[in-house]
C-alpha positions, 0 to 999 in steps of 0.5 A, a space after each residue: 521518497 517524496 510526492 509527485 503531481 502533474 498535469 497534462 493537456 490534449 486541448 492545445 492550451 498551456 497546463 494550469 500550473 497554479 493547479 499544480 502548486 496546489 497538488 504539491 502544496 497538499 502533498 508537502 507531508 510527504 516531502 518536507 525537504 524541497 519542492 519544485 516545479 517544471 513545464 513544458 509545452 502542454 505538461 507540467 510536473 510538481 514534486 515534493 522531496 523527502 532526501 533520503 538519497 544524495 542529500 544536495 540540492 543536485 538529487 532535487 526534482 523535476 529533474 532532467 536528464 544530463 542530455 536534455 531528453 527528459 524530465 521526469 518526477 519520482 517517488 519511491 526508492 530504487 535499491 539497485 540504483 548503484 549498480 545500474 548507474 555503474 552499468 549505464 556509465 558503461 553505455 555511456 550515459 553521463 551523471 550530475 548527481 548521486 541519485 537514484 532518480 537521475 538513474 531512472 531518467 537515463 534507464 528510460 533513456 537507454 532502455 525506454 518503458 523496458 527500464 522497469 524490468 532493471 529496477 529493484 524497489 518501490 516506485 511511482 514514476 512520471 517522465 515526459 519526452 521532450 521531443 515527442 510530448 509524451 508523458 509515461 507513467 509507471 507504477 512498481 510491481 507491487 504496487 507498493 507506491 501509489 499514483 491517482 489519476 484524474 481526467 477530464 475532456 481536455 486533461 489529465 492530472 495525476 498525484 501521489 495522493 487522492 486528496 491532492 487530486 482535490 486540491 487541484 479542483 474541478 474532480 466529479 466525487 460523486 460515489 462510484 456504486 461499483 467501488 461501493 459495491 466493493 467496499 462494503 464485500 471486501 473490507 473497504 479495498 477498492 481494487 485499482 482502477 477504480 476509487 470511491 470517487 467517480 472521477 479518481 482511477 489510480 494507475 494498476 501495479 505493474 503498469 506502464 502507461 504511455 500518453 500521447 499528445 492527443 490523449 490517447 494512451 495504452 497500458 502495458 503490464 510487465 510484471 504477473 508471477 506464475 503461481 504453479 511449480 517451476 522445472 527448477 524447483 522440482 526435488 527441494 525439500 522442506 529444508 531446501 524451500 526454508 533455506 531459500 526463503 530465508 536467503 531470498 528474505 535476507 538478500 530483500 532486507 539488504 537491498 532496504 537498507 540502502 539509503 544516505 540517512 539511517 533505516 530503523 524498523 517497525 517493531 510489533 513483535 510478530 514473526 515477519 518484523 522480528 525476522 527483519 530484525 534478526 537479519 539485521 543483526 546477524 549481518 552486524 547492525 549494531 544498535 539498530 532503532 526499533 519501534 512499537 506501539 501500543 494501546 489501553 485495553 477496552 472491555 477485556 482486550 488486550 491493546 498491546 503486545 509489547 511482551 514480543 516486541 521487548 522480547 526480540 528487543 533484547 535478544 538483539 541488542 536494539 535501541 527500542 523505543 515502546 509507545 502506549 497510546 491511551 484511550 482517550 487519544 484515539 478519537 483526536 489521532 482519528 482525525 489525523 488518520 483519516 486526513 491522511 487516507 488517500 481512500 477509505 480504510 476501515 481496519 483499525 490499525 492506520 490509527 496506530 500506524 498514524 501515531 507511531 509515524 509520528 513519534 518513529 518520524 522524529 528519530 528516523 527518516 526510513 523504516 523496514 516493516 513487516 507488511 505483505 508476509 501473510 499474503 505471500 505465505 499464506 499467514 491468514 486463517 482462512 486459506 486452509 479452508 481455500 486450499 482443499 477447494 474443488 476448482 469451478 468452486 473456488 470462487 464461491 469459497 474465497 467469497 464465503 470466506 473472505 467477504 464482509 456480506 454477499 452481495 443479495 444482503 446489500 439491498 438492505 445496506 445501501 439505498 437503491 441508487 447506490 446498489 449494482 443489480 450485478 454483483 460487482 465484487 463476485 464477478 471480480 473474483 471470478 474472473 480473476 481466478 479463471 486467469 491461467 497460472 494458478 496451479 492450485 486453487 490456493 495459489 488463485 487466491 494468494 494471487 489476488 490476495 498478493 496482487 489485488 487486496 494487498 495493494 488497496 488494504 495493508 500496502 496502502 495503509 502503511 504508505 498513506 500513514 507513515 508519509 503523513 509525517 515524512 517517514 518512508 517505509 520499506 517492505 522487504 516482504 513485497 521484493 518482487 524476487 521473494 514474492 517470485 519464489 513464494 509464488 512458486 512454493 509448493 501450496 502445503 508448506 506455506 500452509 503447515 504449521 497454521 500458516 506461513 510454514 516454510 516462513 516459521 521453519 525460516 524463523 526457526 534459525 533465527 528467533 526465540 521460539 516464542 516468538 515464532 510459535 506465538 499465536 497470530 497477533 494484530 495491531 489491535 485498537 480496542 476502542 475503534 473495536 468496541 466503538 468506546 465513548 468518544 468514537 462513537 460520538 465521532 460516529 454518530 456525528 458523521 452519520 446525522 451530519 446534513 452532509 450524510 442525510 444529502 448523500 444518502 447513500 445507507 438505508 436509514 433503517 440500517 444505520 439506526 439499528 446500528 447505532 442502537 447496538 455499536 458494538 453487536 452487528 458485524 459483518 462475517 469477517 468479523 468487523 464491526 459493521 458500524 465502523 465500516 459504514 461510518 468511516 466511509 461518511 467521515 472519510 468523505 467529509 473530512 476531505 470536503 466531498 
């Protein structure tokens, strides 16, 4: 797990490799255990190291191959590295290390931009070929790893992070309106290629892009389950479909525990972490590190949940660790957390991810969590509503059910330059959903749940705030076989008992049953909830700041109803309308836009 960074010129002249020292400078969080760089003709890559994997110098990046043929730049983790190393021995490749990157070079080697149908895991990947020049850029199939893009007549520079884009300078960070149109429907996530910014793209999931000398390049997607019922499965009952859910989850949580250092796990107390947990112990982890947080309770709502998490705790035998963060905390951890976004995100839980990365940091270098469960087998509460969705109106149901405001109510949200006449985020669903290989018009939305939302929300907010401190996080949840079967489960047993059905009948075998029939828990912050005293200074500061009235992207009229009533305007999801429009201000200031 580390930071990679790079450049790439189609002008004839030599990269601008001070650029990207201060891309891997900015990046240095992620990788506190070495950098390097490296260049060649009219590329050069950066790197930052987190070791994780062969802990001596010989697994230090950029790397190059054992014959010479390519260098390349990795961050993520391939947990079938082993085994494609035996197997590429086989074929005759030579190795100098014990790393999984040193793998990636000699599986592009021997199998080109195939390599990623052979890899296991979580990955962004830069490779150049020394003979042609080419540079190929790969990012893994859920997009559990990130990589962001930044070109310009002349050049193209990319990174694990946005602000390390920054870093390097000569970016156009004027607000893109249709990632803002998105933003304000959908949450704060922006689906990839777009950012807020205009001269920032990231790479999509699942996607190889190979780059020519010339700058031109071409996309390939290798990887798009099909959410319809497979041949295979005809005849599994609800027993067969719980069995096979939790072997493929167990074979998931296996696979992440490969590592040279030890692997802990994010501990809330729901039925996704517990479940890693209790496969972690019934395959004979002893004294496994646990991890949760908690917050001070504001205007009657609870801040923690830490009932669950002791609970699974003891029925484990882990070695747990519990941190309650008080109120006043929360506005100072704000400013680390936001420093740590890649993008915008509003849902209140990056704080507590930010703090428990720091305090899990200090005791462990990898972590399993528990994120993805709730897209893949249908966990949210608005799904049922989907499932009994005539086809030609699934569209508008995922709209009425899933967005923040549609989009007529945004002319009283932004100012007229900043507004779409299309509606951007609606079209997006819609076409999306009319893609064939979607059975039902549950599997449409969990599809652009799992491989849209997921991704730019939660998947992103997990990596941002746990890398901020050196601490790599692994979802088994997101292994792209479980996600495979999940795809292709029949709709009603994801959807029975309210929600991820086949998943509690799994937990069932397992797991205390209060743990599993508990009602739906969060990772609740009640001071961002209730815009509790020093947030809410911290709001009104970034929304009266020079830098907020030069932009002027909100009307004023909307902002100032807000600010009169904090806690009362939220949007149909329920989120605190302030907060979304605040963060974004104060995300952009915080990084100098």
């Amino acid at each position: 797990m580390c930071g990679l960074s790079g450049e790439m010129r189609f002008d004839g002249t030599r990269p601008d490799l001070a650029a990207v020292e201060r891309m891997s400078d900015r990046l240095a969080p992620r990788g506190p255990d070495g950098q390097g760089v490296w260049t060649r003709d009219a590329v050069a890559l950066g790197h930052r190291r987190l070791k994780i994997i062969d802990l001596s110098e010989r697994g230090a990046q950029p790397l190059t191959d054992a014959a010479g043929e390519v260098t390349g730049v990795f961050n993520g983790c391939i947990y079938n590295y082993r085994e494609l190393r035996a197997e590429l021995v086989a074929l005759g490749h030579r190795f100098l290390s014990t790393s999984d990157t040193e793998v990636v070079l000699a599986a592009y080697r021997q199998w080109g931009t195939a390599c990623v149908d052979h890899f296991h895991g979580m990955f962004a990947i830069a490779l150049v070929e020394h003979r042609t020049g080419r540079l190929i850029l790969i990012r893994d199939r859920l997009g559990i790893k990130p990589l962001y893009l930044a070109r310009t007549p002349g050049r193209l520079r990319f990174a694990s992070s946005l602000p390390a884009l920054l870093a390097a300078g000569d970016v156009d960070t004027s607000l893109d309106p249709a990632a803002l149109h998105q933003y304000l429907s959908w949450h704060a996530t922006v689906a990839a290629p777009r950012t807020v910014l205009a001269g920032v793209r990231k790479l999509p999931p699942a996607t190889v892009r190979v780059v020519e000398p010339d700058g031109t390049h071409r996309d390939h997607r290798y990887w798009q389950p099909s959410y319809t019922r497979r041949p295979e499965h005809i005849g599994m009952d609800a027993a067969e479909w719980r069995d096979a859910v939790l072997d493929a989850l167990r074979t998931a949580v296996q696979r992440r525990m490969v590592a040279d250092v030890p692997v802990g796990v994010l501990l809330s107390g729901g039925l996704d972490s517990s479940l890693i947990v209790a496969l972690l112990a019934d395959e004979g982890q002893r004294d496994l590190a646990t991890f949760s947080v908690g917050f001070e309770a504001e205007a009657g709502d609870e801040g923690d949940e830490f009932w669950y998490s002791d609970l699974v705790a003891r029925e484990f035998a882990t070695d747990h660790h519990q941190l309650l963060i008080p109120s006043k905390r929360v506005s100072t951890a704000l400013d680390g957390a936001v420093a740590a976004m890649s993008e915008p995100m509003m849902s209140h839980d990056v704080v507590a991810f930010h703090l428990l990365s720091e305090q899990v940091s200090r005791s462990v270098k990898v972590v399993q969590s528990g994120q993805g469960a709730d897209e893949v087998f249908a966990g949210y509460h608005w799904y049922p509503r989907l499932a009994d969705a005539p086809r030609e109106e699934e569209p508008q149901r995922y709209a009425e059910t899933y967005f923040d405001r549609p989009h007529q109510d945004l002319s009283a949200v932004l100012r007229p330059d900043m507004l779409t006449e299309d509606d951007v985020s609606g079209r997006f669903v819609r076409e999306h959903m009319a893609v064939p290989g979607a059975e039902t018009a549950l599997d449409a939305a969990l599809r652009l749940d799992t491989h849209v939302m997921l991704a730019d929300d939660p998947v992103k907010r997990v990596d941002n705030m746990t890398m901020d401190w050196g601490l790599e996080a692994r979802v088994p949840f997101l292994d792209h076989e479980l996600v495979e079967l999940a795809a292709a489960c029949p709709p009603e047993l994801k959807l029975a008992d309210g929600g991820k059905g086949v998943l509690k009948e799994a937990g069932r075998k397992l797991l205390p049953p209060e743990v599993v029939d508990r009602p739906k828990g969060y990772f609740p912050v009640p001071a961002i909830t209730h815009m509790a005293g020093p947030v809410l200074e911290k709001v009104r500061d970034a929304l009266s700041a020079p830098e907020a009235k030069r932009r002027g992207v909100f009307q004023d009229s909307y902002v100032s109803a807000l600010l009169a009533a904090p806690d009362r305007h939220r949007t149909k999801r329920g989120a605190n309308a302030l907060w979304q429009v605040a963060l974004l201000e104060i995300w952009l200031q915080t990084h100098g836009i």
